[in-house]
VOGU-3710 file (C-alpha; in Angstrom, 3 decimals, decimal comma):
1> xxxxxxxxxx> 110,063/98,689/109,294  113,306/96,801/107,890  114,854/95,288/111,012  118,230/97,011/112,081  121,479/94,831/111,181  122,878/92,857/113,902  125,803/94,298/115,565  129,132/92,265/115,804  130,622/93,127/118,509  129,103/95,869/120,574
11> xxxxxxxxxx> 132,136/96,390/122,965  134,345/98,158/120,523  134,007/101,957/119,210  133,066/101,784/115,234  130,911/98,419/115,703  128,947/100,756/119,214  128,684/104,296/117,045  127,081/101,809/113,759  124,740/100,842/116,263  124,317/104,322/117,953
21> xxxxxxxxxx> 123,815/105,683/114,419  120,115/103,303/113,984  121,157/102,506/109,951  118,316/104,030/108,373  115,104/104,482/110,370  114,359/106,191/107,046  113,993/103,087/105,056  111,269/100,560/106,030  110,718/100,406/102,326  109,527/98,168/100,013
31> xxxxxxxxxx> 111,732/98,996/96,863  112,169/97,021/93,388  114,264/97,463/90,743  112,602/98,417/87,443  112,762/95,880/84,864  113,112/92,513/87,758  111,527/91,018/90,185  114,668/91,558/92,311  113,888/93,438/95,968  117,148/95,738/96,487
41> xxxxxxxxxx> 118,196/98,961/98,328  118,114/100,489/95,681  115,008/101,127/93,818  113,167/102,740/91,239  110,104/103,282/93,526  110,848/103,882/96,904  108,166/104,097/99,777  109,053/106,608/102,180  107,739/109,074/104,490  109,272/112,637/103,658
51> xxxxxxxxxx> 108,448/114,194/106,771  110,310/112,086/109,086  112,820/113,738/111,315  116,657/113,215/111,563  116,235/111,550/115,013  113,795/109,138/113,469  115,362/108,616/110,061  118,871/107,739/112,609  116,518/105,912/114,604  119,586/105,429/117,946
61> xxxxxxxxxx> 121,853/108,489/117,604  122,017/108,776/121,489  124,039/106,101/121,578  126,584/107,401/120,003  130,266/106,853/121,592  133,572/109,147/122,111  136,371/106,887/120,093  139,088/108,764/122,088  138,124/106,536/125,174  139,420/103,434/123,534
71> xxxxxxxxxx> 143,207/105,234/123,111  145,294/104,380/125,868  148,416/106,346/125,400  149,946/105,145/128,598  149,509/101,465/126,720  151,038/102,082/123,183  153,275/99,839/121,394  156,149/102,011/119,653  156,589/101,764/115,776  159,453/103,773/114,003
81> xxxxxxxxxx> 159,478/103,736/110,415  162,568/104,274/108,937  163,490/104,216/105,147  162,603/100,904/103,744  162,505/99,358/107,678  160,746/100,229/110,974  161,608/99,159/114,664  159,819/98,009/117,664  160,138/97,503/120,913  157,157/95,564/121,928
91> xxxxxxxxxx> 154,781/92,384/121,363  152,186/91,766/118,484  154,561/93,600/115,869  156,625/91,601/113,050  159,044/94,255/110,600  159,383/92,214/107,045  161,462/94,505/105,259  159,157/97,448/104,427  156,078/95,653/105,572  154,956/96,224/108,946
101> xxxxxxxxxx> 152,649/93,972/110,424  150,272/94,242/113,667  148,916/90,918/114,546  147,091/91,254/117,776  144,527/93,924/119,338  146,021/97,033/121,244  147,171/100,449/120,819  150,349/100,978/118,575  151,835/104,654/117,840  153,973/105,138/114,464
111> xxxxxxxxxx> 156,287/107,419/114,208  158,640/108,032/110,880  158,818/107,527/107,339  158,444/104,201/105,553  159,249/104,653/101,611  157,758/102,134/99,305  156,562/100,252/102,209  153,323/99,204/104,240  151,516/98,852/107,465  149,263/95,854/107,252
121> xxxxxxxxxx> 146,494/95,064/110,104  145,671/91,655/110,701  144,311/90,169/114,253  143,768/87,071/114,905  142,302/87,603/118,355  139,680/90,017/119,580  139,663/93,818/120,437  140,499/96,842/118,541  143,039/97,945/117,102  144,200/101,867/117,495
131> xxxxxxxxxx> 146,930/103,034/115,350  148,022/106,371/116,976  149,908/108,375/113,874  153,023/110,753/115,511  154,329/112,339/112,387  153,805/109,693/109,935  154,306/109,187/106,621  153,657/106,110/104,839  154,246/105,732/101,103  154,093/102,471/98,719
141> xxxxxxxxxx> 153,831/102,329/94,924  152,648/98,522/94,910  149,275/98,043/97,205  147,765/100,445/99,957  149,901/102,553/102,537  147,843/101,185/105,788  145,621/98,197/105,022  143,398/96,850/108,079  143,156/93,151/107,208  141,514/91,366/109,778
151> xxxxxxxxxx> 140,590/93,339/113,242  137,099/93,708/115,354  137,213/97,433/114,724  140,074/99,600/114,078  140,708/103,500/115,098  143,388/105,917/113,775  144,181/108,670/116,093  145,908/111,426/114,759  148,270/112,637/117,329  148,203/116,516/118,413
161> xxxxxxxxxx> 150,395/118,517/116,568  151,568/116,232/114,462  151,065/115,740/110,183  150,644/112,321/108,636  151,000/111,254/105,415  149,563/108,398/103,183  149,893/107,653/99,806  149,740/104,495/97,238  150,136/102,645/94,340  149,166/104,984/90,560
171> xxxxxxxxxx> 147,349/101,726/90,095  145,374/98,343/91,281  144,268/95,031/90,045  140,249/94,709/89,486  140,820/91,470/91,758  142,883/93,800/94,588  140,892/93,887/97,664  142,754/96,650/99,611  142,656/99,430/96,664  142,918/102,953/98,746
181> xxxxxxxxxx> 145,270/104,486/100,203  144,021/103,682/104,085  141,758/101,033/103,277  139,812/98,948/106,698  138,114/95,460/106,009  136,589/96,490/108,945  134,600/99,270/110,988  136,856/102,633/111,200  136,855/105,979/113,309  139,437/108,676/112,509
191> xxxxxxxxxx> 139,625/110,746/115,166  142,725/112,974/117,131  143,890/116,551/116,768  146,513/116,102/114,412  146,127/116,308/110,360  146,595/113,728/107,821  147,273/113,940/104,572  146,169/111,023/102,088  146,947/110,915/98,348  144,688/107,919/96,530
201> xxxxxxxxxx> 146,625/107,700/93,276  145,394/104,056/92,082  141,423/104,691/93,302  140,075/105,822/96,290  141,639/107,925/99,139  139,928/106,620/102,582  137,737/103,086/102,160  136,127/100,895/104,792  134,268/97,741/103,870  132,166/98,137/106,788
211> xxxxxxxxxx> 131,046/101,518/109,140  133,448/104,832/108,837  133,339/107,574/111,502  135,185/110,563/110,854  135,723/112,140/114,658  137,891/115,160/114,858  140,879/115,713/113,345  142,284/117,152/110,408  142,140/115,401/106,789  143,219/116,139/103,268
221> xxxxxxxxxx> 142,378/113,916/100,602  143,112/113,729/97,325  141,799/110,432/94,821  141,633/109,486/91,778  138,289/108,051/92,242  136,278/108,293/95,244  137,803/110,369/98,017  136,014/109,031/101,855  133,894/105,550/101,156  132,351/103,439/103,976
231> xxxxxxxxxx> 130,059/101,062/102,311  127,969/100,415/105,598  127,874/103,912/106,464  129,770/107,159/106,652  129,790/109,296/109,376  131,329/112,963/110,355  130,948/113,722/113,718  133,333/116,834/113,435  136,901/117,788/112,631  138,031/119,590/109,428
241> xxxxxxxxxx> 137,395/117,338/106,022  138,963/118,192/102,643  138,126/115,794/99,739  139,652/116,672/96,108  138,161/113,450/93,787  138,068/112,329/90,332  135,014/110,317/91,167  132,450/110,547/93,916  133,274/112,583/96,898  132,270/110,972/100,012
251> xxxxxxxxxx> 130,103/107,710/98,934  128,104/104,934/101,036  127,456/102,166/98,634  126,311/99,022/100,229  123,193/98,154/97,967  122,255/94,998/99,581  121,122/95,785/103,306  118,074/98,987/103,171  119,994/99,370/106,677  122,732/100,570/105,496
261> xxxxxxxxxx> 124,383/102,413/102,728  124,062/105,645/104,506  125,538/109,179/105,420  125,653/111,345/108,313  127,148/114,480/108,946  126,811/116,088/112,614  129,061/118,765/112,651  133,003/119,783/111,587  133,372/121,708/108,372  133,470/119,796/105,017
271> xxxxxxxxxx> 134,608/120,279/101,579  134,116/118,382/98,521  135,144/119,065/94,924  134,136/116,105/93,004  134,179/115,451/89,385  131,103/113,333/90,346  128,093/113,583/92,806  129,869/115,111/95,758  127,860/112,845/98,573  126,514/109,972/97,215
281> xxxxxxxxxx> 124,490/107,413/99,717  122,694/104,035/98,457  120,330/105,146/101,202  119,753/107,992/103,212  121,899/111,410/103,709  121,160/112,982/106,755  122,998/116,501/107,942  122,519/117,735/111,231  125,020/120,436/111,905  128,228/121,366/110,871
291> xxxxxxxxxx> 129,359/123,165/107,292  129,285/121,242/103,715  130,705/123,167/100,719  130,705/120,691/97,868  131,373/121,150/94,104  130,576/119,076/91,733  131,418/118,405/87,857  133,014/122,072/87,945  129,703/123,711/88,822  126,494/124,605/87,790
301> xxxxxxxxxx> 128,343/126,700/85,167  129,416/123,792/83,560  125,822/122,064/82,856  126,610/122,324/79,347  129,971/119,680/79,197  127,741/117,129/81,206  127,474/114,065/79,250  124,590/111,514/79,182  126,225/109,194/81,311  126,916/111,459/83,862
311> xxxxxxxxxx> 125,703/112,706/87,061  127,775/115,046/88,877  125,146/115,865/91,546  125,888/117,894/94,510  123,863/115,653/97,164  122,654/112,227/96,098  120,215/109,240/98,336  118,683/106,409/97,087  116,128/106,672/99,974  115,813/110,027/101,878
321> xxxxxxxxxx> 117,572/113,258/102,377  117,539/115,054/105,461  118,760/118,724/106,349  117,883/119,312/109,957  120,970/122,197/110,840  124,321/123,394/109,565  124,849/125,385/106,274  125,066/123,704/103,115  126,312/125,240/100,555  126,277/122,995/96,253
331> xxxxxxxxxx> 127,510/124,213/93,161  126,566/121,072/90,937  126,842/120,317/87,449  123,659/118,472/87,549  121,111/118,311/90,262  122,092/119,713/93,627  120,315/117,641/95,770  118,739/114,220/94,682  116,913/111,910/96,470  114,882/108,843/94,711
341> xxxxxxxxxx> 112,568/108,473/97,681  111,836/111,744/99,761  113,945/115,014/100,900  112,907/116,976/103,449  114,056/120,175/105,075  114,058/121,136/108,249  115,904/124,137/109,735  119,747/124,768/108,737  120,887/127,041/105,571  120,897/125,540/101,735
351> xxxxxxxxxx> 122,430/127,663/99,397  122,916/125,549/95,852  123,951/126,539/92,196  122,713/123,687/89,697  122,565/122,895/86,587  119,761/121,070/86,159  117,306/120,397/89,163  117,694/122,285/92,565  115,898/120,023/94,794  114,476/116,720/93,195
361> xxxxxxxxxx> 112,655/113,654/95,137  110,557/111,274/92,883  107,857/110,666/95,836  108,064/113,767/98,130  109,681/117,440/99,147  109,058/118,549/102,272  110,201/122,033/104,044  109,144/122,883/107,506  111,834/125,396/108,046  115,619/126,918/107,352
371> xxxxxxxxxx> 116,467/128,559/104,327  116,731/127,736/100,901  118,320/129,942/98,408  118,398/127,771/94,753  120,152/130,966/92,949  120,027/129,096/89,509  118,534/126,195/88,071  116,837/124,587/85,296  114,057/123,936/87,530  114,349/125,233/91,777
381> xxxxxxxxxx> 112,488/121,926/93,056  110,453/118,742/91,614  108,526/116,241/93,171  105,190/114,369/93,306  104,575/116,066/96,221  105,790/119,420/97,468  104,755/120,629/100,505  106,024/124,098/102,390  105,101/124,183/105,861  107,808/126,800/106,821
391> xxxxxxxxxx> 111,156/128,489/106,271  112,495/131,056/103,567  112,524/129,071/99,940  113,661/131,332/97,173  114,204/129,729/93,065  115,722/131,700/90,721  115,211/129,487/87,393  115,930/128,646/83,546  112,702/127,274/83,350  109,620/126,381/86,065
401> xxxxxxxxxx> 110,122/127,560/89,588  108,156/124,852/91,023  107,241/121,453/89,136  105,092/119,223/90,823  104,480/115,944/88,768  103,999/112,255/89,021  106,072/110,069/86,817  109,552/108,367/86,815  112,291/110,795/85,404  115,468/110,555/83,166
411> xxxxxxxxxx> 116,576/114,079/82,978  119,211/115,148/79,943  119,555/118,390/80,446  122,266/120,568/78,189  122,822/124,110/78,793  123,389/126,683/76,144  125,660/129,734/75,765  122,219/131,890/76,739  121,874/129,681/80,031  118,124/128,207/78,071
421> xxxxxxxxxx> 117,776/124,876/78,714  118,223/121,768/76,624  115,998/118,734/76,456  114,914/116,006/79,624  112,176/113,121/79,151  109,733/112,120/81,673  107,043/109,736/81,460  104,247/110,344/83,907  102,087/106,976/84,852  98,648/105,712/85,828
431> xxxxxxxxxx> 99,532/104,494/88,943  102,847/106,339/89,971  103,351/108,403/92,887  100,081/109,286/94,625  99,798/112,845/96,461  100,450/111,420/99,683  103,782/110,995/99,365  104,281/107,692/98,882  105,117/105,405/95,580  103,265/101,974/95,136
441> xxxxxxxxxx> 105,681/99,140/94,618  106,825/97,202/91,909  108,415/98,935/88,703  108,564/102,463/87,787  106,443/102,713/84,145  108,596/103,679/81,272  107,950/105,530/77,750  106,548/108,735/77,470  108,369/112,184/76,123  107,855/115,262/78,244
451> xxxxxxxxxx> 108,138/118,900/76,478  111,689/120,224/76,008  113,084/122,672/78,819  113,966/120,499/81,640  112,022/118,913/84,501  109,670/116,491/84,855  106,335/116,007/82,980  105,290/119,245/80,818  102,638/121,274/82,450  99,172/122,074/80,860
461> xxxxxxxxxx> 97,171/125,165/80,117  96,942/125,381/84,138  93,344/125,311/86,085  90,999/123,921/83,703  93,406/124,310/81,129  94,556/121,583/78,341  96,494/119,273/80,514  95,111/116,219/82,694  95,276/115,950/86,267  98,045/113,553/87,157
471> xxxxxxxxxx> 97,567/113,228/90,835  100,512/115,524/91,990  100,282/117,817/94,644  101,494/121,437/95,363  100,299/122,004/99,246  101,403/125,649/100,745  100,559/125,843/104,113  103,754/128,633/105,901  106,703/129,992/104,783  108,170/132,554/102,117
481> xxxxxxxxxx> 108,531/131,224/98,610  109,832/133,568/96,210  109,818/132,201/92,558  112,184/134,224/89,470  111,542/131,761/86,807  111,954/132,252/83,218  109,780/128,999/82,724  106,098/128,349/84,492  106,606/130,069/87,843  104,233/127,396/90,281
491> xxxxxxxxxx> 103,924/124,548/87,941  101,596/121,600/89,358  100,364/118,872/86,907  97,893/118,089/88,958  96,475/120,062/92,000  97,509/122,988/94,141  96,168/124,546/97,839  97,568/127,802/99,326  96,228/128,031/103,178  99,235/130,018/104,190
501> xxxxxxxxxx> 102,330/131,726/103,678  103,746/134,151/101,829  103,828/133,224/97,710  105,561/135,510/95,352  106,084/134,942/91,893  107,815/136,796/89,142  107,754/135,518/85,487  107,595/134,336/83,243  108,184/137,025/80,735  107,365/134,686/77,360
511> xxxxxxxxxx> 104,120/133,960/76,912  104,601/130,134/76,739  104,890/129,828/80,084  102,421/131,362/83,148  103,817/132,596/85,984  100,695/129,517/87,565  100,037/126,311/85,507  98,135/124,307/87,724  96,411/121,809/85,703  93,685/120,648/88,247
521> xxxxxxxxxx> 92,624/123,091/90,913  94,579/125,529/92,450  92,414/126,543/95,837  93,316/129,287/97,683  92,143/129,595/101,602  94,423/131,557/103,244  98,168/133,117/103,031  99,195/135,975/100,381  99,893/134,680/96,544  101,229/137,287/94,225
531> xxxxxxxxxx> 101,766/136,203/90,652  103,189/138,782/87,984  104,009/136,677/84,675  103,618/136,937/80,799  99,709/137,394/79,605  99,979/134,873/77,049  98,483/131,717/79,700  97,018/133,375/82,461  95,919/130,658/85,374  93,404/131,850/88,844
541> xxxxxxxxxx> 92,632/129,881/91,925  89,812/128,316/91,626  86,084/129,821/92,461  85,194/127,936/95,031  88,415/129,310/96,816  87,352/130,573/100,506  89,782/133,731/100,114  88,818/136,520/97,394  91,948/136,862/94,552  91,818/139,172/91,551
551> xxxxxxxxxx> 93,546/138,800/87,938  94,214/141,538/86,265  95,503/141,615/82,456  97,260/144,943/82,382  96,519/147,829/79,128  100,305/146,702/78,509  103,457/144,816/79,399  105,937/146,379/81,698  109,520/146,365/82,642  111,126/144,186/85,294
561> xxxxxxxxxx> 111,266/147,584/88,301  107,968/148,901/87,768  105,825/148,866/91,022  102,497/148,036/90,756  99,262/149,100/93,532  96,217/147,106/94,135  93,766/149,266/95,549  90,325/148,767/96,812  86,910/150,746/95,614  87,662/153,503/98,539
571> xxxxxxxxxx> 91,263/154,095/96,589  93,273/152,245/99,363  95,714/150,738/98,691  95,501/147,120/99,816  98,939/145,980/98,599  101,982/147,204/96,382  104,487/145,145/94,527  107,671/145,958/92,495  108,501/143,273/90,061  111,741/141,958/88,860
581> xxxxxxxxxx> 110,592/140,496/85,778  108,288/142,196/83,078  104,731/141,424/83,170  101,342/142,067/81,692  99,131/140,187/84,057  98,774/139,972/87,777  97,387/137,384/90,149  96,902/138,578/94,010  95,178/136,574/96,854  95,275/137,362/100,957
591> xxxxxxxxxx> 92,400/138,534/103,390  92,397/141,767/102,256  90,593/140,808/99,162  86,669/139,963/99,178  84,912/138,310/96,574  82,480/140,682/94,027  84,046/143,591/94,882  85,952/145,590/92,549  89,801/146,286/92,858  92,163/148,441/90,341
601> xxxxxxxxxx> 95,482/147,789/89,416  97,678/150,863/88,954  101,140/151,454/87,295  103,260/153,502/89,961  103,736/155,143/93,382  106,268/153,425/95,607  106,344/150,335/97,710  106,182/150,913/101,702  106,181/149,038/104,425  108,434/145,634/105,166
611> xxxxxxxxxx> 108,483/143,159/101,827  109,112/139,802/100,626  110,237/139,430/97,370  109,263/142,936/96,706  105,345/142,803/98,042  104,339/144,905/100,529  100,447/145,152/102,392  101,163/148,880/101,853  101,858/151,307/99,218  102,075/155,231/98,259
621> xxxxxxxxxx> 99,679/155,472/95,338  100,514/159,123/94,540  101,518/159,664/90,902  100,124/156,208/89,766  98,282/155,704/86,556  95,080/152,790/86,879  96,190/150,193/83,904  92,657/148,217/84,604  89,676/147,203/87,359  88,208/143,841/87,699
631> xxxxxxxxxx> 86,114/142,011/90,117  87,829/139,595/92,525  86,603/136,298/91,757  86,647/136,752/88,385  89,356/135,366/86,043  90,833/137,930/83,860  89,589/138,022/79,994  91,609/135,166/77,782  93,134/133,764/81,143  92,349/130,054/82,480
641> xxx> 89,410/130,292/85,224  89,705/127,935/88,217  87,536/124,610/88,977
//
């Protein structure tokens, strides 16, 4: 484990909730930057355990401190701007014109409106610094509106009922330190009742060089580049957050400590609309509670303006991604969620839009629970390793459902007018990820060109099919997963194992594609799998499976609505499906099946019974017409038979 960052001064509230926060329990990585020698946070092969918690990925979070404690009302120093001057009554102020500055620690409330002017921070002594805004409004078109200089920690506290205004220069030097409109050289918390407005013409909106803790409060921002950035971490603990940004939404960037970099959001509702990735973290991202909207590159919609050089992904961390509570809700141009190491998913709601990759982790994907709803995609997840434990997952693709592969990615994907997908490369590699979820060190390999269609490495002819076994894993243990892919439905270039859950699969309809491509062995001990795709490359579990499965190449192909019975020798009917895709081949698997013993498939009747995704353990047979018997166990004629 990467040893925690020393503290500097523990007494004061951004510098306590830093430590409270544990900086990236997630990490204890070993990462290396392809192409160098040179160890950094952020890294092209990242070791990391996906199935770590958010308590253990923000290893101290108890610790966590109320900022309003350090806000002594009773002790303020009065500030009134007004014009192109302010007043003062007290010590540890000096008024230069339109240039306010605070040189010692304390509590100091500003009231007014300073045009073309500036409130500078800058402490000589100890202690924090609270600036307690009472209907102000700050403007300067030369350098930042509030610019925290020199202080152990510094806290703005919005006062109730008030609005508060920031705004700066249309434009810095590259050699400006301060460049945003409230900009802290040191740890900040925003916290308070009151709303604040802040306008970052020249670059970013709201920028600490060290921790930032969003509180309470209400705050509008609006950047030309990035709209919230603490480069040691970012945290939002609650309040109501509105970012509007030309570059990255809310962005922890620090790239030299694995302890940092990071960001949390507990609760308060959030939105982002970023022409870039809409939360970006060198690190980890870890969400907890509260409700995240973000937008990103004008939406999934807009895959097809993405350029090569862009990213515009809804969720973005160099190390882990967390989702343990709240609802999350991504409309991305690109990716929706991102993560170079792991991503896991707890419990909470994900609803995302994207226009490339739903869920992507280079090492491993984890859900144990919540709800995932990817209602378009190029591809719904992608990993090394992909592992379901729990919760509702449902994909609704351009191309595979599910993509399990091992390999280092560089994804290019273009849209067209018909919503088909454009071209990606991926080079899988002899010693990349293993199926454990964890990447060896030391550089990611390189060359390689993967099929067109998005995603990672191209899939094979499935279950001793054409393609190798790369070492990548596709383990189903709980859950729902409902697949609507117009690509290979459960797409593993190596292995696959169903021991539970609930697996439904519709498509593809082209005959391409297979509604399974598992390229090793796809084993099948437990759970339901229904599979209704193309007959063109027709993949079964494997034979030494412990639960009985039939496939079943239909007389014909039929429509997307038609509901299909699988009855047993007696005429019962075992299960019923109605599909939303056309088909010509189905795969079925759950205890009701047993091995040498014939089933029929028949075209009709109605579905009864609760469903999921359309399949039902019960069916009314009457009126249907049998399209074809086969044996369980045996792999339907011209498909792929399992190992």
């Amino acid at each position: 484990m990467t040893p925690k960052r020393s503290i500097r001064n523990p007494t004061t509230i951004a510098v306590s909730l830093l430590l409270s926060v544990g900086l990236l329990a997630g990490c204890g990585i070993a990462t290396t930057t392809a192409g160098t020698d040179t160890t950094t946070a952020t890294a092209a092969a990242v070791e990391v355990d996906a199935t770590q918690s958010a308590a253990q990925v923000l290893a101290a979070n108890e610790a966590v401190m109320d900022s309003g404690d350090y806000v002594d009302d009773a002790e303020a120093v009065d500030i009134a701007l007004d014009g192109d001057t302010a007043t003062t009554s007290g010590d540890g102020v000096t008024v230069d014109g339109s240039t306010v500055t605070i040189t010692a620690a304390g509590t100091y409330r500003i009231s007014g409106t300073l045009d073309d002017g500036q409130v500078v921070v800058d402490t000589a002594d100890t202690g924090t610094v609270a600036l307690i805004l009472d209907g102000a409004s700050i403007s300067s078109t030369t350098t930042a509106a509030i610019d925290i200089r020199q202080a152990d920690a510094a806290i703005i506290s919005l006062a109730t009922g008030t609005e508060n205004a920031l705004s700066d220069a249309a434009s810095y030097d590259d050699s400006a330190e301060a460049n945003a409109a409230l900009y802290s050289a040191t740890d900040l918390t925003i916290t308070g009742t009151g709303s604040l407005a802040v306008t970052g013409n020249g670059n970013d909106g709201i920028a600490s060089q060290d921790g930032l803790v969003i509180d309470s409060g209400s705050i509008a921002v609006t950047a030309a580049d990035d709209g919230i950035r603490g480069k040691d971490a970012l945290v939002i603990q609650g309040g109501t957050v509105s970012v509007t940004a030309g570059g990255d939404g809310l962005k922890s960037d620090d790239d030299e400590d694995p302890t940092r970099g990071f960001i949390s959001i507990t609760d308060g509702d959030v939105t982002v609309t970023a022409d870039d990735d809409g939360l970006a973290a060198t690190t980890d991202v870890v969400i907890t509670g509260g409700t995240l909207d973000v937008t990103t590159g004008g939406g999934a919609a807009n895959a097809a303006a993405a350029s090569t050089d862009s990213s515009a992904q809804g969720i973005t961390a160099g190390v882990i991604a967390v989702i343990e509570g709240g609802t999350t809700t991504i409309d991305a141009q690109h990716d929706a969620i991102n993560a170079t190491g792991g991503f896991h998913l707890v419990s909470g709601t994900v609803d995302a839009a994207a226009g490339d990759d739903g869920v992507h982790a280079d090492t491993a994907l984890v859900i144990d629970g919540g709800t995932l709803d990817i209602t378009t995609a190029v591809e719904g997840l992608e990993s090394a390793a992909i592992t379901v434990n729990g919760g509702e997952t449902s994909l609704v693709t351009q191309d595979d459902g599910l993509n399990a592969t091992v390999g280092s990615t560089t994804t290019e994907t273009t849209a067209g007018t018909d919503g088909a997908a454009g071209s990606a490369d991926a080079a899988p590699a002899d010693d990349a990820t293993p199926p454990d979820g964890t990447a060896p060190a030391g550089e990611r390999p390189a060359g390689g060109t993967r099929p067109s269609g998005g995603g990672m490495a191209g899939g094979g002819m499935g279950a001793g099919g054409e393609g190798g076994d790369d070492g990548s894993t596709v383990t189903i243990t709980g859950g729902t997963l409902i697949i609507d892919a117009d690509g290979d439905g459960l797409d593993s270039n190596g292995s696959a194992t169903i021991s539970g859950g609930t697996v439904v699969v519709n498509g593809p309809e082209g005959s391409g594609n297979g509604a399974l491509d598992v390229n090793g062995a796809l084993d099948v001990s437990g759970g339901t799998l229904l599979a209704a795709g193309s007959s063109g490359m027709v993949v079964s579990p494997a034979t030494t499976s412990t639960q009985g499965w039939i496939s079943a190449t239909l007389d014909s192909t039929y429509d997307a609505g038609t509901t299909v019975q699988i009855l047993d020798a007696d005429g019962t009917v075992v299960a019923s499906f109605e599909a939303s895709k056309s088909f010509g081949n189905i795969v079925y698997s759950s205890d009701a099946i047993t091995t040498g013993e014939s089933y029929s498939v028949a075209i009709g009747g109605t579905v009864s019974g609760a469903s999921t995704g359309g399949l039902a353990a019960s069916g009314d047979a009457t009126g249907a017409a049998a399209s074809v018997t086969v044996t369980a166990g045996e792999a339907a004629t011209g498909g792929m038979g399992g190992r």
